[in-house]
LUMMIZA-503067 format. One record per atom (N, C-alpha, C, O): residue in three letters; x, y, z. Coordinates in steps of 0.1 Angstrom, whole numbers, plus 5000, padded with zeros to 4 digits. Atoms other than C-alpha are relative to their C-alpha. Layout:
! residues N
ALAXYZ/...
! end
This chain:
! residues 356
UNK500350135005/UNK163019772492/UNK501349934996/UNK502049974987/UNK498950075008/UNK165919502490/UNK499949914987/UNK499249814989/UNK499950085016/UNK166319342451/UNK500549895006/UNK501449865014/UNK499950174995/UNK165819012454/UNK501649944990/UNK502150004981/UNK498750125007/UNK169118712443/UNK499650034987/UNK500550084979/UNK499750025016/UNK167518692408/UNK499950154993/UNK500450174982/UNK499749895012/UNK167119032397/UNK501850045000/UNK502550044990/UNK498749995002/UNK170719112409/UNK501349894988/UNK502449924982/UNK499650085008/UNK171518782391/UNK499750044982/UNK500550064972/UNK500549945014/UNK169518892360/UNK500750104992/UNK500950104980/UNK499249945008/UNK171519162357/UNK501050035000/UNK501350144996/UNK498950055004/UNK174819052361/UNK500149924988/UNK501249894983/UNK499950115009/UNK174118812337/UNK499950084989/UNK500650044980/UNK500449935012/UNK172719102310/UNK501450095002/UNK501650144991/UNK498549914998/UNK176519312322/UNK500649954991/UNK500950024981/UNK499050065004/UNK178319052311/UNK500149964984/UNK501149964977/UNK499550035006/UNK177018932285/UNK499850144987/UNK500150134975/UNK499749905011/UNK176619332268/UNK501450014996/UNK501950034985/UNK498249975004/UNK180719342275/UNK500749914986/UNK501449944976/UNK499650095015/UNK181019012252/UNK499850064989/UNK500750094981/UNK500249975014/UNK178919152227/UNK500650104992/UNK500650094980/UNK498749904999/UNK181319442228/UNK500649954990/UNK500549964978/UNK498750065004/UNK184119242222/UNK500049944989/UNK500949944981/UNK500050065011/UNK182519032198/UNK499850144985/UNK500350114974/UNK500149925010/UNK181619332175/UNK501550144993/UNK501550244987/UNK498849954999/UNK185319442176/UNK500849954993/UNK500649834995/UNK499350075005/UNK187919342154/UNK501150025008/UNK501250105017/UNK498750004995/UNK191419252164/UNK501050084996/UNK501350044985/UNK498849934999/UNK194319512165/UNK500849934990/UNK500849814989/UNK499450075007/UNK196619482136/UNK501450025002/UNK501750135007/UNK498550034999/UNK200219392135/UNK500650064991/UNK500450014980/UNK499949915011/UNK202019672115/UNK502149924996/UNK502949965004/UNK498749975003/UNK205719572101/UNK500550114994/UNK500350164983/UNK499349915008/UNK207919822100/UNK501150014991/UNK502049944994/UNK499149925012/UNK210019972069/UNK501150025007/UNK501450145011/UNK498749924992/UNK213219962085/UNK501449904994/UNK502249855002/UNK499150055003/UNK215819782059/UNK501550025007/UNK502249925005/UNK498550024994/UNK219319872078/UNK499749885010/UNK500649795010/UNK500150104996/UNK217719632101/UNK499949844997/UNK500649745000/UNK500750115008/UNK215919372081/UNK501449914994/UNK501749794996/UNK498450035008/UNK219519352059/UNK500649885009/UNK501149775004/UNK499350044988/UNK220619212095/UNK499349865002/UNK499849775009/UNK500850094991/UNK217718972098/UNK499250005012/UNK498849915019/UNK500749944989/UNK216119192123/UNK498550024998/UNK498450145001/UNK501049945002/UNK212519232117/UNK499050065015/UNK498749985024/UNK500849894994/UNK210319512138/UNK498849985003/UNK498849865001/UNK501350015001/UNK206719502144/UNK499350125014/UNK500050155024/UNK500349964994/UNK204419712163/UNK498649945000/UNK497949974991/UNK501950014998/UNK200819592173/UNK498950135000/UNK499350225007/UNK500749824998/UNK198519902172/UNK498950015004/UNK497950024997/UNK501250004990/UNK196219932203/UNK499350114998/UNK498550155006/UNK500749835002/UNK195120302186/UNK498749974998/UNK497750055001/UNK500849995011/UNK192920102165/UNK498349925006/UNK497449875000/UNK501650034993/UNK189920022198/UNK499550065001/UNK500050175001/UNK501249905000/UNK186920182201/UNK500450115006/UNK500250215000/UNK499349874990/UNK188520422230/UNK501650045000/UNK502350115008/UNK498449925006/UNK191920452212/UNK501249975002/UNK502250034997/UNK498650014990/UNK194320292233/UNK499649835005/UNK498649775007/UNK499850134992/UNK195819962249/UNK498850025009/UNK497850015002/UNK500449964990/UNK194120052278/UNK498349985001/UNK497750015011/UNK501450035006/UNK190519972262/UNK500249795008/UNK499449745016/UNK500250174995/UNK191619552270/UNK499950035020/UNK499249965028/UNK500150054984/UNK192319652308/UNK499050045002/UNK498349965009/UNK501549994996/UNK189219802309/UNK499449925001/UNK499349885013/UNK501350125005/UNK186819532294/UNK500749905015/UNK500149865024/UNK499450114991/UNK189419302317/UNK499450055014/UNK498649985019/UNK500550004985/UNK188819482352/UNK498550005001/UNK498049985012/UNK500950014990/UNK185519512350/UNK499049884995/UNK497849894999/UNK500150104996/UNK184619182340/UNK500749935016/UNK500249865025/UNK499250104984/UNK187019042370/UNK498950085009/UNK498350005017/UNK500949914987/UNK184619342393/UNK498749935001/UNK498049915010/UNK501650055003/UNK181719182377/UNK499849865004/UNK498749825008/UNK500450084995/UNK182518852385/UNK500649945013/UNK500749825016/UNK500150024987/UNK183518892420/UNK498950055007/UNK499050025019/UNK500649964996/UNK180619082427/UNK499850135011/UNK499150175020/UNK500049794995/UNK181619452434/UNK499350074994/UNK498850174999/UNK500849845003/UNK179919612408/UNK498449915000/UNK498449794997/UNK501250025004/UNK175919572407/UNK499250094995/UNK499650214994/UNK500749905008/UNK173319742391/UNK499850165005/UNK499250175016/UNK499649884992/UNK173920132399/UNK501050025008/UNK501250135014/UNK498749914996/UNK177220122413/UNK500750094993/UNK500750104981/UNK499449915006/UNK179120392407/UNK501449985004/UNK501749965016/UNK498550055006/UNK182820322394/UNK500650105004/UNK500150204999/UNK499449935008/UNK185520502401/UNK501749945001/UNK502149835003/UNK498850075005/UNK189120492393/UNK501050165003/UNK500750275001/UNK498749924999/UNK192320672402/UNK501350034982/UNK502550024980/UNK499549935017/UNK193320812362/UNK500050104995/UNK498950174997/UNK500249915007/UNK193921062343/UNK500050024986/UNK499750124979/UNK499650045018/UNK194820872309/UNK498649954993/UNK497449974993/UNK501050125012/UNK193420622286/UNK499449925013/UNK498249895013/UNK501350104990/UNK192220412317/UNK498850034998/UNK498049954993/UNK501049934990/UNK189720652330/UNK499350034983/UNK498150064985/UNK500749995012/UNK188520702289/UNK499649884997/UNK498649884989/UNK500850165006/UNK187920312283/UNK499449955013/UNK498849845012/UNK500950054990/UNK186520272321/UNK498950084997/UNK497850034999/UNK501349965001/UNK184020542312/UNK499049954986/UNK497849974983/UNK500950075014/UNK183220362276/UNK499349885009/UNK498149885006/UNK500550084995/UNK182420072299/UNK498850025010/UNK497749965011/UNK500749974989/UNK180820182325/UNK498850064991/UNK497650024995/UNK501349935005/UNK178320402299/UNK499349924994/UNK498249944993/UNK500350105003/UNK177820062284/UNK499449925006/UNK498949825001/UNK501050084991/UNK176219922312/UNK499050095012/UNK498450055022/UNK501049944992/UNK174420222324/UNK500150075016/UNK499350095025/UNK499850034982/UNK176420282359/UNK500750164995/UNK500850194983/UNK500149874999/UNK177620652371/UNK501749945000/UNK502049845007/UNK498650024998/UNK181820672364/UNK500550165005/UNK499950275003/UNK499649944996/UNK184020882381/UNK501449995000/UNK501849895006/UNK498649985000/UNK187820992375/UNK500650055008/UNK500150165011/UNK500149964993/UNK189721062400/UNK501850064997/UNK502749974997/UNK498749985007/UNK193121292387/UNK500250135007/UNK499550195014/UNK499249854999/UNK195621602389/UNK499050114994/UNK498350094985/UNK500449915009/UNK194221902380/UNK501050024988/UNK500450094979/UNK499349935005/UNK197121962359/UNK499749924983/UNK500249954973/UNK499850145011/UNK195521632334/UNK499850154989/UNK499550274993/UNK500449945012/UNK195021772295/UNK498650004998/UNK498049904999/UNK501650035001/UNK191521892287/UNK499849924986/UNK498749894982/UNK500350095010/UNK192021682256/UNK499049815012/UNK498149735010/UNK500450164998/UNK191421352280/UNK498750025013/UNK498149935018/UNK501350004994/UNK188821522302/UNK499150004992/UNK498249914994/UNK500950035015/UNK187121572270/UNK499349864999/UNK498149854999/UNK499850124999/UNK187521222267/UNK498749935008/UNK497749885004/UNK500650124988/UNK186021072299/UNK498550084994/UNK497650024988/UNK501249905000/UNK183221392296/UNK499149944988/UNK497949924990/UNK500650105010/UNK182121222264/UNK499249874998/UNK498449844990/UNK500450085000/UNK181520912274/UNK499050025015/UNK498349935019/UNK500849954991/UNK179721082303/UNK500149935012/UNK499349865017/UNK499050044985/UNK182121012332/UNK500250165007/UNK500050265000/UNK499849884994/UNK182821272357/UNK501350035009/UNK501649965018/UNK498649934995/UNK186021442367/UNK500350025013/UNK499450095017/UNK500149984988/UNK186921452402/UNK501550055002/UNK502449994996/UNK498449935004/UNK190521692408/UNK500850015012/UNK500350065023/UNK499349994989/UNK193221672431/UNK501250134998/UNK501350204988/UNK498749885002/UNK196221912437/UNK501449914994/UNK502249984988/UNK499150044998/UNK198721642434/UNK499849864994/UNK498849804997/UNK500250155007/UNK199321292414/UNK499949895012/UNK499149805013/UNK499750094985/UNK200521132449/UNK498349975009/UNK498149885017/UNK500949984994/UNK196921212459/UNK498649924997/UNK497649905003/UNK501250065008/UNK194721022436/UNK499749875008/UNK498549845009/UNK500250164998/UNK195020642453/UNK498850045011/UNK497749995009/UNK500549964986/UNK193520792488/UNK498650044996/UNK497649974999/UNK500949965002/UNK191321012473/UNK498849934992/UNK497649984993/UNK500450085007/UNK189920752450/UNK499049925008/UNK497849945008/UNK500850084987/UNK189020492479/UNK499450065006/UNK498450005008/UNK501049924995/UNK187320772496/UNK498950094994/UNK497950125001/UNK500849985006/UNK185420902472/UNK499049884998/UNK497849895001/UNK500850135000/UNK184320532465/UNK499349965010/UNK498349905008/UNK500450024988/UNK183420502502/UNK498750095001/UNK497650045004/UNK501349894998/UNK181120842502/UNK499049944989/UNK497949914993/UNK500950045014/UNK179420722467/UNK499649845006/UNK498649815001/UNK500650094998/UNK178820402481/UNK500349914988/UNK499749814984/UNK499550115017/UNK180720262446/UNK501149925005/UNK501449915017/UNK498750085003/UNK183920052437/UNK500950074994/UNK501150114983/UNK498649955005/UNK186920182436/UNK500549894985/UNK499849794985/UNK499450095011/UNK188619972403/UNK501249985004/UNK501449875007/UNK499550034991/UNK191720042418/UNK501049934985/UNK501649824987/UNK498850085012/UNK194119952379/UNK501249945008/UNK501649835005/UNK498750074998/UNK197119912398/UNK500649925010/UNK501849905014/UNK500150144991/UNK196619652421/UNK499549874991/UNK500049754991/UNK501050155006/UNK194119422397/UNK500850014985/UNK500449914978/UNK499749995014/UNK195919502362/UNK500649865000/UNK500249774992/UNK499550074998/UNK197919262370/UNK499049834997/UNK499249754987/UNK500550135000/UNK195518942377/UNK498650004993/UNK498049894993/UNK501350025007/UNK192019042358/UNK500049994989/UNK499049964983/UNK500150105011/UNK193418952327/UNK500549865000/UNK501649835005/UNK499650135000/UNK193518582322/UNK501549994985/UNK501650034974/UNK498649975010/UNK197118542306/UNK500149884991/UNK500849884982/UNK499850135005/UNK196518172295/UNK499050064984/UNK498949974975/UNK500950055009/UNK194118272269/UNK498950154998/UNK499150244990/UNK500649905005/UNK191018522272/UNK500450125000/UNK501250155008/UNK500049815002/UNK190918912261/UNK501849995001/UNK502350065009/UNK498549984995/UNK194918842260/UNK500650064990/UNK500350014978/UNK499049935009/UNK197319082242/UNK501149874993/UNK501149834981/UNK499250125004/UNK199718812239/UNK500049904990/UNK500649914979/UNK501150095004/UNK197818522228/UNK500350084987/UNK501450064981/UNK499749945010/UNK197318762200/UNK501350054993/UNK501750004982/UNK498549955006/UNK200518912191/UNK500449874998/UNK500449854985/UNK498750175007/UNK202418532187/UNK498749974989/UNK499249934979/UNK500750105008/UNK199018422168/UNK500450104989/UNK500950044980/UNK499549975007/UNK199818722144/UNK500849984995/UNK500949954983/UNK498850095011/UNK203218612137/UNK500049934997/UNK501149924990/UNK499550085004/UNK202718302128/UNK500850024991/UNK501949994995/UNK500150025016/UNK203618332090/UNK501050105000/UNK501450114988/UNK499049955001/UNK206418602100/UNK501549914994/UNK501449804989/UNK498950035006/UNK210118562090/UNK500849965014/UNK502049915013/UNK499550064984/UNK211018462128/UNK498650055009/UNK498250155015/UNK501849994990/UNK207418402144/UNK500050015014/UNK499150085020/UNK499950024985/UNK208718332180/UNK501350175006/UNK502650195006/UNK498849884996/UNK210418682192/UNK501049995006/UNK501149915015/UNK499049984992/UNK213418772204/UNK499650095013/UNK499750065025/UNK500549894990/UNK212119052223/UNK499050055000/UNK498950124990/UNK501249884999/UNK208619232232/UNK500550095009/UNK501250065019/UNK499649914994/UNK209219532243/UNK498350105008/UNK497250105003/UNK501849934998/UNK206219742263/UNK500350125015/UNK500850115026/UNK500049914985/UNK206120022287/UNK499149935014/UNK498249845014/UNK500950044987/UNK204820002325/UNK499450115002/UNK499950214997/UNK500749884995/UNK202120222341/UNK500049955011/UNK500849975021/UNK500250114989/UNK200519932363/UNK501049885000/UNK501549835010/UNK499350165000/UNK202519622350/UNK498949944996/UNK499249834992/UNK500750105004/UNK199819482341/UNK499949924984/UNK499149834984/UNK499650005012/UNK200719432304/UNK501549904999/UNK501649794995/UNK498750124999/UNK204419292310/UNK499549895013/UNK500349815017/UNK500550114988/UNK202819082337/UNK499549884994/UNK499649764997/UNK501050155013/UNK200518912308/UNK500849944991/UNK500949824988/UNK499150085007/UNK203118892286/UNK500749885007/UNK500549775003/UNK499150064995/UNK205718732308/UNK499449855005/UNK500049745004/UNK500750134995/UNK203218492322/UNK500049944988/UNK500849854987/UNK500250035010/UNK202118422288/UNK501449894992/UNK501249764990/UNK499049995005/UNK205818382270/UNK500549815009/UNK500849715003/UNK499550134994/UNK206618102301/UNK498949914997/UNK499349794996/UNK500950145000/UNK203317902297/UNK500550004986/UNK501749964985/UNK499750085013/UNK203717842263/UNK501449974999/UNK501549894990/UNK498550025000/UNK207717822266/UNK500850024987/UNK501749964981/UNK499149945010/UNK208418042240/UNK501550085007/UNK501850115019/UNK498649934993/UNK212318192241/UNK500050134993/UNK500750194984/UNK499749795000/UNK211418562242/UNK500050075010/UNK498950065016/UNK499949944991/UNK212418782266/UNK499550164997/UNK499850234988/UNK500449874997/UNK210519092281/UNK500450085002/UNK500950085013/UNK499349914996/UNK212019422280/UNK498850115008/UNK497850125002/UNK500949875004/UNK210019772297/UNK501050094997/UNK502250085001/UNK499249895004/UNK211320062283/UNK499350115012/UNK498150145013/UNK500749934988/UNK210820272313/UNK500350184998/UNK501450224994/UNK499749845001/UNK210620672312/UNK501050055006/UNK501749965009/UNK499249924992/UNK212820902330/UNK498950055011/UNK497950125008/UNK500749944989/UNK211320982363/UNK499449885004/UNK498649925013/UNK500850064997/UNK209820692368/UNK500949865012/UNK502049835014/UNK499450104985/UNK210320432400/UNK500649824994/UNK501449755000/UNK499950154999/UNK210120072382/UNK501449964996/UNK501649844997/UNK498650065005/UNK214120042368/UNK500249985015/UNK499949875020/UNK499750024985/UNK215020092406/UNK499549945004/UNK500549895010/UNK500850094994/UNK212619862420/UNK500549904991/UNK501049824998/UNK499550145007/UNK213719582388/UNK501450025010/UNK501249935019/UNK498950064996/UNK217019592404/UNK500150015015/UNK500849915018/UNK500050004992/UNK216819662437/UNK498849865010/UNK499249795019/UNK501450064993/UNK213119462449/UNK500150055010/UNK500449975019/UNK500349894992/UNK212819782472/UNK498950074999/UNK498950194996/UNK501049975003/UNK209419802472/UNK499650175008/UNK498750245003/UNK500049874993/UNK209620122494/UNK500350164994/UNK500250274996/UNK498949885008/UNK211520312469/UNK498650114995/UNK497450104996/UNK501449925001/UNK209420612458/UNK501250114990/UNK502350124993/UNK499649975011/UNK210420822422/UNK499850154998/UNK499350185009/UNK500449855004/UNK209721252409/UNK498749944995/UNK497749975002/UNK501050065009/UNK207321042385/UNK500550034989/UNK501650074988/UNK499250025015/UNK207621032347/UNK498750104998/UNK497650125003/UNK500849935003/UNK206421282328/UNK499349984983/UNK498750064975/UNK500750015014/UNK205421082294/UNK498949945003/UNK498949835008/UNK501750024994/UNK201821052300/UNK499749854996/UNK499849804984/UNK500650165002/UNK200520702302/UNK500949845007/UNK500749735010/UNK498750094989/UNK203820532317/UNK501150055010/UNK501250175013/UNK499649974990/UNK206220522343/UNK498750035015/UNK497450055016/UNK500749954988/UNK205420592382/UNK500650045010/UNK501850025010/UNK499249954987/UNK206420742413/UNK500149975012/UNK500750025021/UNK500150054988/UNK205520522438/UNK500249804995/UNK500149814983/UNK499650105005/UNK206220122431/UNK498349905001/UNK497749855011/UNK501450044999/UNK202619972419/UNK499649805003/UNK500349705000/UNK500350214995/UNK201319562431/UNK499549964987/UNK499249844987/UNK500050075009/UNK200719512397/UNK501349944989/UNK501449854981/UNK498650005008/UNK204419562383/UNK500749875011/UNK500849865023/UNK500050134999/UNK205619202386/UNK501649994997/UNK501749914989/UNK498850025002/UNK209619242385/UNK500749884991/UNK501349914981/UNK500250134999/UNK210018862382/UNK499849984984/UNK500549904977/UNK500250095016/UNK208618842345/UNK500650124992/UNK500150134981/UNK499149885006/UNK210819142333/UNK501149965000/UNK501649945011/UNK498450064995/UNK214319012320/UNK500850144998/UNK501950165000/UNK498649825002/UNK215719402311/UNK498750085001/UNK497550064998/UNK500449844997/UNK214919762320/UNK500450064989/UNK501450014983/UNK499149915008/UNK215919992298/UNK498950185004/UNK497850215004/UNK500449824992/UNK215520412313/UNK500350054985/UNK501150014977/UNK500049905012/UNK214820652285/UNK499550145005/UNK498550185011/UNK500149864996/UNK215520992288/UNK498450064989/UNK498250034977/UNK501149975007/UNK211921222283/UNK500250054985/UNK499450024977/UNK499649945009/UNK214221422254/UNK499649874986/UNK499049894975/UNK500150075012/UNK214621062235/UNK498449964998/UNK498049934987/UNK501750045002/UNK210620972240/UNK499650094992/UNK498750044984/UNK500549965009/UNK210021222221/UNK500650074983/UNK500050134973/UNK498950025013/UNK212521242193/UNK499549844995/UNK499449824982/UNK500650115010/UNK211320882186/UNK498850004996/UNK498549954986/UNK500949985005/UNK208020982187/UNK500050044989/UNK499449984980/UNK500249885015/UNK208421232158/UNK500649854989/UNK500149784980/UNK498850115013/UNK211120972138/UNK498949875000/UNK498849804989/UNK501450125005/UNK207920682143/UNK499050064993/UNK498549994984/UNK500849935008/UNK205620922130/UNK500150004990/UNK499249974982/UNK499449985015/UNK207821012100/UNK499749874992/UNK499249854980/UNK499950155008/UNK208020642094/UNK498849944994/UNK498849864985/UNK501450124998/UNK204320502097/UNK499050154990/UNK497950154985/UNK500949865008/UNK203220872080/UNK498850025007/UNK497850025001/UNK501250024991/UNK200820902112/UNK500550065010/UNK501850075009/UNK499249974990/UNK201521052144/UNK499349865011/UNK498249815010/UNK500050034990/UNK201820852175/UNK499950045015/UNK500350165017/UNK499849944991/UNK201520882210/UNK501550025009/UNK502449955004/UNK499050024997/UNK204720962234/UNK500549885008/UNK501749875009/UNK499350114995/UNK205020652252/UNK500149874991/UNK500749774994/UNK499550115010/UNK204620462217/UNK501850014995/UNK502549934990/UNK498950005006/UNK208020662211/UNK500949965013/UNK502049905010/UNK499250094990/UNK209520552245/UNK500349844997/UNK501449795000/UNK499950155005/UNK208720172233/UNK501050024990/UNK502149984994/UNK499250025010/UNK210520232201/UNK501550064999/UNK502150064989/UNK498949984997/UNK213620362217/UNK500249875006/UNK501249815002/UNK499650134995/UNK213720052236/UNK500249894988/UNK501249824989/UNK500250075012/UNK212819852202/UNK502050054993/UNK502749964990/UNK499150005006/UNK216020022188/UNK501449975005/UNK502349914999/UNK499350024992/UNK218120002213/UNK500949844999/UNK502149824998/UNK499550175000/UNK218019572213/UNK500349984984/UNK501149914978/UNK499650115017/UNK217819552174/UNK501150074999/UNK501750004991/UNK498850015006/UNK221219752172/UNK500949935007/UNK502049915002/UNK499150084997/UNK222619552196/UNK499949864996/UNK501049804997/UNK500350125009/UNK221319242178/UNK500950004987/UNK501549904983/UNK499450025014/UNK222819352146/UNK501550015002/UNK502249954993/UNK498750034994/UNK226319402166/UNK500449875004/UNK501549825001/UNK499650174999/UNK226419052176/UNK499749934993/UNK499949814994/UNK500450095007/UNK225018942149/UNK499249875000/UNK499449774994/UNK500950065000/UNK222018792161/UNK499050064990/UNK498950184986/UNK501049935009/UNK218818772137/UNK498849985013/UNK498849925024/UNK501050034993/UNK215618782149/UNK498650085003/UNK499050195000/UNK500949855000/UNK212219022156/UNK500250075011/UNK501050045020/UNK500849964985/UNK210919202182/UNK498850114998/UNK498650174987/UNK501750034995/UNK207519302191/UNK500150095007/UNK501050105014/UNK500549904988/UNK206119592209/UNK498550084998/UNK497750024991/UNK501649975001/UNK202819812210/UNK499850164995/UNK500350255002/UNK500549865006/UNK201820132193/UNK498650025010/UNK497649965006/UNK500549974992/UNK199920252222/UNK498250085000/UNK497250055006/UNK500449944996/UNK198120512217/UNK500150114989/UNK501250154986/UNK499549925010/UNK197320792186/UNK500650125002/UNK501350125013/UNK498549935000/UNK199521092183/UNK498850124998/UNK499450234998/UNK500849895002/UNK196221342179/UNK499550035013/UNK498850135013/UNK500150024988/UNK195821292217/UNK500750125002/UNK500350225008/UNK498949974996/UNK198921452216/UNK500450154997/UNK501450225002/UNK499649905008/UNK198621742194/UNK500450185006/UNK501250275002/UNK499449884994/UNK198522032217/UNK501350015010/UNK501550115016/UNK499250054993/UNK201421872237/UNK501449974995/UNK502250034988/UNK498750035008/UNK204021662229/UNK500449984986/UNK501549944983/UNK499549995008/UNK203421702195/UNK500150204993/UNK500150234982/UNK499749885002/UNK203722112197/UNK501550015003/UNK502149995014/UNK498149974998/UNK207522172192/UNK500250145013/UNK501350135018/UNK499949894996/UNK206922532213/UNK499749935019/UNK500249975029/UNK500450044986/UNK205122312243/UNK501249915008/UNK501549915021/UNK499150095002/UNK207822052238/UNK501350085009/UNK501850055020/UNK498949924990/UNK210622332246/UNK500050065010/UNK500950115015/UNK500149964986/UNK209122442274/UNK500149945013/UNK500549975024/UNK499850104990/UNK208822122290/UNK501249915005/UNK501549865016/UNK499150114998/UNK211421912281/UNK501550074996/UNK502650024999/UNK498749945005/UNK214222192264/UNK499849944989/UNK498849874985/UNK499650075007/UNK216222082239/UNK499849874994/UNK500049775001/UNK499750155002/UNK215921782217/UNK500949954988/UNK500749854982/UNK499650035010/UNK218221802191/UNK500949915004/UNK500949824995/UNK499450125001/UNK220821572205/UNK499149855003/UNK499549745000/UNK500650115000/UNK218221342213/UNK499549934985/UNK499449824980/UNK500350035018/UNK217121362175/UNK501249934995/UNK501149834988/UNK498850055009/UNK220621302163/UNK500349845006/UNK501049764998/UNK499650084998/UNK220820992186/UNK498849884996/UNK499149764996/UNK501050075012/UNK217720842169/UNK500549994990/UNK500849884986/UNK499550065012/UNK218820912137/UNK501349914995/UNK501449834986/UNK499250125001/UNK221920742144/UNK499849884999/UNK500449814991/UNK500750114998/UNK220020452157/UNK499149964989/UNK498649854991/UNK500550055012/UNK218320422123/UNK500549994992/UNK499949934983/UNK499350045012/UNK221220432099/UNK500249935003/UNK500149885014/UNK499750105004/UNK222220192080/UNK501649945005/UNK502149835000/
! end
């Protein structure tokens, strides 16, 4: 039997508007200043937004609600499709909050090698795991599985990019400048933000030029990962090991990473990702995840060169993701030296970066 125009209409219309009601029953992410006087002394002030604090834990909760509104209102997903998505992070844990929210069958499509902390995750929200041998493997197998299921691929790192509206709704942005107002320098000098998809420095950057504020985008890019070489080169061909701090970086160059609204790179070795992790932890008395401490190597990086030239001014970035994610990982010192070695000189070049 084919479902007639209005029931499919009917319940598109009941999708969309549960996702609102979502959103409306959500508060907004708060803007943390950090405790960091050698800076402040300078005129530097800090801030971190903290995307920990959405229902599924992480930034990565906005691209959700974002793609699959945009899916919903081009008319990919309908009632009983089945979602899936090429993840093994936070995506594939806030596409299966969504997807259980509207009753549709989700599917992840990852490495075996992911942490059973974030299978946990999807399995919770009663998403289902699908495993490859290989990271390089997931895009293919993704589209193909979507083809046999007869679902929608989601497909983050093509649409991250354009299913959030950057002028205005569900925007990171938007948010972050309306929290500063009432700061000590409201208009930033710098936001700083990792890449996965791009689709985050994409919103900002867009964002930053319509309104014609004078702040410039930095990503703080992992070690291993393809997007510094592609910022300078526009060699979309180029291809990377991959990065191994979970949640950013990539190994292949993604259509949502938007070169163009990125005015600096900055590569951070995995050793310092996680030496700032611990040293942001210390600070906020909380743990973090590791690619919030990749952000805050890039964060320290511009404010001591700010305080060398003697510019004042803030900067702006995202506390990603909590640090309990993390716990049998990058926050085990024993797993830590297995993976990455050594981090004591990377410790010492933190703590340098934080004296006075």
């Amino acid at each position: 039997m084919t479902t007639s125009p209005t029931v499919c209409a009917r319940w598109l219309d009941g999708a969309i508007r549960r996702i609102e009601a979502d959103y409306q029953r959500s508060a907004d992410t708060h803007l943390i200043a950090l405790p960091l006087p050698q800076f402040a002394a300078h005129g530097i002030d800090l801030y971190l937004k903290d995307e920990s604090t959405h229902p599924t834990g992480s930034l990565k909760h906005r691209l959700a609600r974002s793609l699959f509104l945009y899916a919903l209102c081009n008319g990919w997903i309908g009632e009983g499709t089945t979602i899936v998505e090429a993840s093994s992070g936070s995506t594939a844990v806030s596409e299966a909050y969504f997807a259980r929210l509207l009753g549709l069958p989700f599917i992840a499509v990852m490495p075996k090698s992911t942490s059973p902390e974030k299978i946990a995750q999807i399995d919770f929200y009663g998403g289902r795991c699908h495993f490859v041998d290989h990271a390089a493997q997931v895009y293919d197998e993704a589209r193909a599985l979507a083809r046999r299921e007869r679902g929608h691929y989601m497909d983050q790192f093509t649409y991250a990019e354009r299913a959030t509206d950057w002028r205005g709704n569900n925007n990171i942005a938007e948010s972050m400048f309306q929290q500063m107002a009432r700061e000590r320098h409201p208009v930033p000098a710098w936001v700083v933000v990792g890449a996965g998809t791009g689709g985050t420095s994409a919103t900002i950057g867009r964002y930053v030029r319509y309104r014609c504020h004078d702040t410039r985008v930095c990503v703080a890019d992992p070690e291993g990962s393809v997007f510094s070489a592609y910022h300078a080169t526009r060699d979309a061909t180029l291809t990377a090991p991959g990065s191994r701090i979970e949640g950013i970086g990539r190994p292949r160059v993604e259509p949502s990473f938007i070169p163009s609204l990125v005015d600096r790179m900055i590569e951070v070795p995995n050793t310092d990702s996680v030496a700032a992790m611990r040293a942001l932890s210390r600070l906020l008395g909380r743990k973090v995840g590791p690619s919030t401490g990749t952000n805050f190597v890039g964060m320290l990086t511009l404010a001591t060169e700010m305080r060398e030239e003697g510019r004042a001014g803030s900067i702006l970035s995202l506390l990603c993701d909590a640090g309990e994610r993390y716990l049998p990982s990058y926050h085990d010192a024993d797993w830590v030296a297995q993976n990455f070695g050594d981090c004591s000189a990377a410790e010492q070049r933190v703590k340098d970066a934080l004296a006075a």
